[in-house]
N, C-alpha and C positions, 0 to 999 in steps of 0.2 A: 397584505403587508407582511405576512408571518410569512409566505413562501416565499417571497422576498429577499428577507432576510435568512430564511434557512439556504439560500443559493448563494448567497453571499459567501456565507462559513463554509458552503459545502466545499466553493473554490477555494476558500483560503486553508480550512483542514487539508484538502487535497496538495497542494502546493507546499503545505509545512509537511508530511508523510512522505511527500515524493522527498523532500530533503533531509529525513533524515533515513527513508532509504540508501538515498544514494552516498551522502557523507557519514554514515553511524554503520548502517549496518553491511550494507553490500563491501566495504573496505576489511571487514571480519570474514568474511565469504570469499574475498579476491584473495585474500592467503592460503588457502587453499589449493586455490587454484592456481595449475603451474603458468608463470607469468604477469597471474593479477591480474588479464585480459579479461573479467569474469563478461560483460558485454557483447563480447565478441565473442565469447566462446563456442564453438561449434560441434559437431557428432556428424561424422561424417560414413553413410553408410552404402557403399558403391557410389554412383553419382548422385546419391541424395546429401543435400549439407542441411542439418537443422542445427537452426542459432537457437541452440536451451538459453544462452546466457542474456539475452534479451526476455524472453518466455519468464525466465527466474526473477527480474527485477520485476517484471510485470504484473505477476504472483504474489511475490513477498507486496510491492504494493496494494495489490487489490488484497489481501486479506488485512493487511493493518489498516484500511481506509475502513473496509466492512466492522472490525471489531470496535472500530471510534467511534461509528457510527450504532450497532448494538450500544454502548455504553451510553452513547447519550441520546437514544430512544427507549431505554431502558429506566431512566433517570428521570424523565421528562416521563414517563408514564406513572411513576412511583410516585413525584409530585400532582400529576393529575389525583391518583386515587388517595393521595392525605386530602387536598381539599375536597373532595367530594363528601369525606363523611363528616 
């Protein structure tokens, strides 16, 4: 029941983090950048085209999902070891 419910939160954390990457932080990021196309933004080098700007959102969200995730397996172990003594 408890893996359950932690896949539940897992998609719903995931889905609140993807939005406020997209509408909080990446719009401070797209000023920056000339045009605010931060998405599409590309580095283009001879015929190679890599899309950073895709890579960067992907980024900025895998590491705010990870640190949500430390914090509340962090939390939830601190409360383990108060009831144990």
């Amino acid at each position: 029941m408890g893996l359950a419910v932690a896949f539940i939160m897992g998609a719903a954390v995931t889905t609140l983090v993807q939005s406020l990457v997209n509408n909080l932080i990446m719009p401070v990021v797209a000023y920056f950048i000339p045009g605010g196309g931060w998405q599409t933004a590309t580095f283009t080098v001879g015929t190679i085209v890599i899309s950073w700007g895709a890579f960067l959102a992907a980024l900025i969200n895998f590491i705010i999902i990870a640190f949500v995730v430390f914090l509340i397996v962090k939390m939830v172990m601190r409360e383990e070891k108060v009831t144990k003594k």
